[in-house]
Phi, psi and omega in degrees: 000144178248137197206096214268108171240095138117061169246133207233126191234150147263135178235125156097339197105309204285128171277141195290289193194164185180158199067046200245143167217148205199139142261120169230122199240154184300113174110016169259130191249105193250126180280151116317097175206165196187170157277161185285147211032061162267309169168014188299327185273347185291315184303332171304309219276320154304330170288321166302341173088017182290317187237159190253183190241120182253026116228171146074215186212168164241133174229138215203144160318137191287327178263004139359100171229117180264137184257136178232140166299067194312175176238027172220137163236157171267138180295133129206176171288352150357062197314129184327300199295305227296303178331309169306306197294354192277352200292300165313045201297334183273324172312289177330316178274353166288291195299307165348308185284330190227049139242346175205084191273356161004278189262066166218128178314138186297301210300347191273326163331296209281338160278350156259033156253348174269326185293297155023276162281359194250348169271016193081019225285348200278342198255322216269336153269021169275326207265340172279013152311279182280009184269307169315318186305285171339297183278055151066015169266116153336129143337290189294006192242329171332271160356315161312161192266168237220327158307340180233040147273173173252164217302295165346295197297324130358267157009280177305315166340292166317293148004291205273339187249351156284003158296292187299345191303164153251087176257166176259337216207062165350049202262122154290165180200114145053095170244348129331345189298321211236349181287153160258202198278324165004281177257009149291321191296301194286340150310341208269293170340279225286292194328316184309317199271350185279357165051017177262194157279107193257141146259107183236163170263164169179176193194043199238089187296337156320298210269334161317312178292352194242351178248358196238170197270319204219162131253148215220102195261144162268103189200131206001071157083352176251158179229113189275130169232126179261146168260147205079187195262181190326273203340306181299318184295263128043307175268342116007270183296340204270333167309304166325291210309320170333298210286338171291318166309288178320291181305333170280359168255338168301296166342304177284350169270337170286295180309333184254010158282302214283331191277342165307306183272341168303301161309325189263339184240338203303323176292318195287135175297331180288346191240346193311278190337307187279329173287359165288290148329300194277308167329316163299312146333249189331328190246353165263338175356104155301124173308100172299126209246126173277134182353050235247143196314127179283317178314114177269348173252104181277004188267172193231107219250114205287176168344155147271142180313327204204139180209138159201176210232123290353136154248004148208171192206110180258133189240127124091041190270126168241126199260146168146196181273250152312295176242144175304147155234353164242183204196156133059036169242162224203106184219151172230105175268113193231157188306332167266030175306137166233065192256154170265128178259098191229167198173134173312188184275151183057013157314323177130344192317279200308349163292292162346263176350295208287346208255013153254005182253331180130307203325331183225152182266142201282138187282328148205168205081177194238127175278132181210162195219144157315113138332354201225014204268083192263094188280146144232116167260110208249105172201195205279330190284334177309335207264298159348307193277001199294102183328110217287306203275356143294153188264132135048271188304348161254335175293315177254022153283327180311334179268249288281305203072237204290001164330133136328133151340318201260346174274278190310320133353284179307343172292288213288340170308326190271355154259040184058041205229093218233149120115206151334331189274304191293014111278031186260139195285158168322279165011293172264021158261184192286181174282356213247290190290280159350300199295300193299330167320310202271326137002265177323300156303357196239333199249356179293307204290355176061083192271168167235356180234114176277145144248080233230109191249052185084064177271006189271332193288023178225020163248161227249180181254047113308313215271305167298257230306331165283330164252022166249350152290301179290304183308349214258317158258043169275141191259352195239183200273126183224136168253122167215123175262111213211156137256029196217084132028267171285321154338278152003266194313314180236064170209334212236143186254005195197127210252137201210128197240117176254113184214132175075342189109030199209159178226092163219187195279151186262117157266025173273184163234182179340316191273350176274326154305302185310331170274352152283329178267358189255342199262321135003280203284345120337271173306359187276288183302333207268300163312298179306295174299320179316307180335309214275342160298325195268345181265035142312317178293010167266350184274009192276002170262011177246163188280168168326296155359265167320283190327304186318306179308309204288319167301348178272347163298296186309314157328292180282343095014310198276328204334293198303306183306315179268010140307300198300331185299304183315306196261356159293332201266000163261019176261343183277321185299341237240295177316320178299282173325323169331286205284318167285021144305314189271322181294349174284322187291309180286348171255017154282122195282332183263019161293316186321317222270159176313312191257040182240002203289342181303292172332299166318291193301312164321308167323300214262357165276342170291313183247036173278316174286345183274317180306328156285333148326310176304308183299336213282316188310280180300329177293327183268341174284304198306290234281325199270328163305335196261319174293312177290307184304288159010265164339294170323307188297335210265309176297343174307000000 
């Protein structure tokens, strides 16, 4: 258990939060959430022991070991899978030692080939394997060097090697940003099956809703821990703040009765005692802090000036670079278009996207445009291009023309952009502040065709659920390239699947892509074992000998895994008996009776707990059976 008591953290000079007591226990998956710069990356940096607490202590098991998600990879020459497997540090420095046993004492070999094995060690580049596969890396990619990855990929890289951790304690920071839904979905899996403890930041109310047990809210200065996923947090606190709200005009209504009569009688000698009294009353009070709107963003995206039909149009397009990666597509954007653009990563989506906005020219077909056709696009190089040494405020004097000062401000207010920031140069802001920055700007110009390219992954879920609200009244025409879920899902009225060398309408909604995409990643593995079948027929070339030998390895390879298989399946066996003992117990009628309910109540909790038990067991008999074929196929 992790156990925050009477903790208080200051950045800066600025107090965070303080008067936090907090229990966090192994097999709890905790959203994190808060507005930015409430303290979410400090408190990791404090459960890490990087920053200190200037009151109370965090206190944790000493053999605890916790994996943090860095957000920086440095270019080397590394190879992806050696990168990953580094993830795994005692595995790593072992194998390191009985890959070059040279300089090692004879007696010292056979106890690091028994630690070895007992951490598993024979399986651990097969799960760094599938940890890659899962987060979208190619076979042909292990292998790759980690420098002539792109910054994204990278990203996952870090991901996959804070995977590999043998951790007690998880913390993500945004581990969803760079994933497409793919590998949000088989990320959702692992994490479900990892039984430690997680802490993650996210800003994905999807993937919040489907991995976490609690949520642990940041908010004036205090940290609230809920129970269930995001949706549940969300009716929860909205229920409290109801009920906070209420008791604070009672409150104000009680005080301005007490402060009333205190004005009115505090002078007179006959009211003086009871005008004592209510004074004291009024001053021993606790303030109840009345409700304040959480949403820093108010914007809308106004009319468009001018609008007509088609306002684009691709006949017959074969979209790429070098070479076609899309073929034959044929799309009509009219104003009331709503798509969702969806696809793995490198599929083609975001080429699609450039060679409709113009930005790349078509390899054959016809391109054809509105005259009345005002794009807005939005994607990571607009946020790039954003002039560093201009403010808020000059950027969008360069649109306005003769706008006022004080319209401009009230504009720029409604993307949080108040005070000091709206003269501040570009440079310094976050990643966060740049999207909504370019946002603002893109919603000034009154577009009448959105082109929206991943606009969620540097925003916090105020600023999306605020621009999923404006976008929800947008009067023109939008194209979203998107991996969030609920975006998607309530802004797009028609779904277009970039796949295969192809663009065409998906006629499911969301959850039915998730259910294509889980069946996809079936049949891959389903492809793969056959593969690992047929190369069984290679061994009819090897002698008696040879065969023997490579089964007595693959055996000894296998050992540990089907030890745990043994010994799971007699604890299940043990358990089984267990719980028909106690259903033998429960059919006796005279359990029933009045002066058995202590005895009764002992019963059904013994086999409430055994029943979970049987499940935590059979889930982990599957999960470890599922590793020995796996394994089995891989050594075949």
């Amino acid at each position: 258990m992790i156990e925050l008591k009477n903790v208080a953290i200051r950045r800066e000079g600025c107090l965070l939060f303080s008067e936090v007591n907090l229990q966090l226990h192994q097999g709890q998956i905790v959203g994190l959430t808060g507005n930015n710069g409430t303290g979410k990356s400090t408190l990791f940096a404090s459960l890490l022991g990087e920053y200190g607490t200037d009151m109370g202590l965090i206190d944790m098991p000493k053999n605890w070991q916790i994996a943090h998600m860095a957000q920086e990879i440095h270019a080397s020459n590394q190879t992806a899978i050696d990168y990953v497997l580094s993830g795994d540090k005692e595995w790593y420095e072992l194998n390191a030692k009985l890959a070059n046993q040279t300089n090692l004492a004879q007696d010292a070999i056979a106890p690091l080939y028994q630690r070895f094995d007992e951490i598993d060690g024979y399986r651990t580049p097969s799960k760094a394997g599938q940890i890659l596969s899962g987060l979208g890396f190619g076979e042909q990619e292990h292998t790759k060097a980690v420098q002539d990855f792109s910054g994204g990929w990278r990203m996952r890289l870090n991901l996959a090697r804070t995977l590999m951790h043998r951790a007690d304690v998880l913390l993500l920071d945004e581990p969803t940003n760079h994933l497409d839904l793919d590998a949000i979905l088989w990320l959702e899996d692992w994490l479900l099956k990892f039984g430690g403890l997680i802490i993650v930041i996210s800003h994905d109310q999807a993937f919040m809703d489907t991995i976490c047990t609690h949520i642990a809210h940041i908010e004036h200065g205090k940290i609230t821990l809920y129970t269930g996923n995001y949706s549940q947090f969300i009716r929860t606190r909205a229920e409290r703040l109801t009920q906070q709200q209420q008791a604070f005009e009672r409150q104000e209504a009680i005080k301005a009765h007490l402060e009333n009569f205190i004005r009115r009688f505090g002078a007179k000698a006959t009211k003086a005692k009871q005008a004592q009294s209510r004074v004291k009353q009024l001053a021993n009070m606790t303030d109840i802090a009345p409700v304040m709107a959480d949403s820093e963003f108010t914007f809308q995206f106004y009319p468009p000036n001018c609008i007509s039909s088609p306002l684009i149009s691709l006949d017959n397009a074969t979209v790429g670079y070098d070479k076609p990666l899309i073929n034959k597509a044929n799309l009509q954007i009219t104003p009331d278009t709503r798509l969702g653009v969806l696809g793995a990563n490198g599929a083609g989506k975001s080429t699609l996207i450039k060679a409709l906005v113009g930005d790349l020219p078509l390899i054959t077909g016809t391109r054809k445009i509105s005259d009345n056709l005002k794009l807005g696009y939005f994607n990571q190089h607009q946020m790039d291009a954003l002039d560093e040494s201009a403010t808020p405020l000059i950027l969008l004097r360069r649109l306005a023309g003769t706008t006022s000062d004080a319209d401009l401000r009230s504009f720029l207010g409604s993307f949080n952009f108040k005070g000091d920031k709206i003269d501040t140069p570009c440079r310094l802001f976050s990643g966060g502040e740049k999207a909504r920055l370019t946002l603002a700007l893109i919603v000034w110009q009154r577009p009448n065709v959105l082109v929206l390219d991943e606009p969620t992954n540097h925003l916090d879920l105020s600023m999306r659920n605020a621009l999923m609200l404006a976008l929800q009244n947008y009067e023109g025409a939008l194209i979203l390239v998107s991996h969030d879920r609920d975006l998607v899902m309530n802004v797009c009225d028609n779904l277009l699947l970039v796949a295969d060398g192809r663009a065409d309408e998906f006629t499911g909604d969301m959850a039915d892509y998730a259910e294509h995409l889980r069946q996809a990643r079936l049949a891959k593995v389903a492809q793969n074992k056959a593969g690992a079948e047929n190369s069984t027929t290679e061994k009819s070339a090897l002698s008696k000998e040879e065969i023997r030998k490579q089964n007595a390895q693959n055996r000894q390879k296998t050992a540990p895994l089907r030890k745990e298989i043994e010994k799971l399946e007699k604890q299940l066996d043990k358990l089984t008996s267990e719980l028909g003992e106690i259903e033998n117990t429960l059919s006796d009628q005279a359990m029933y009776d009045d002066k058995n309910k202590d005895k009764l109540l002992n019963v059904l909790g013994k086999q409430s707990e055994l029943q979970k038990q049987v499940a935590d067991i059979e889930e982990n008999l599957l999960l470890k059976m599922d590793e020995l074929e796996t394994l089995e196929n891989a050594l075949s």
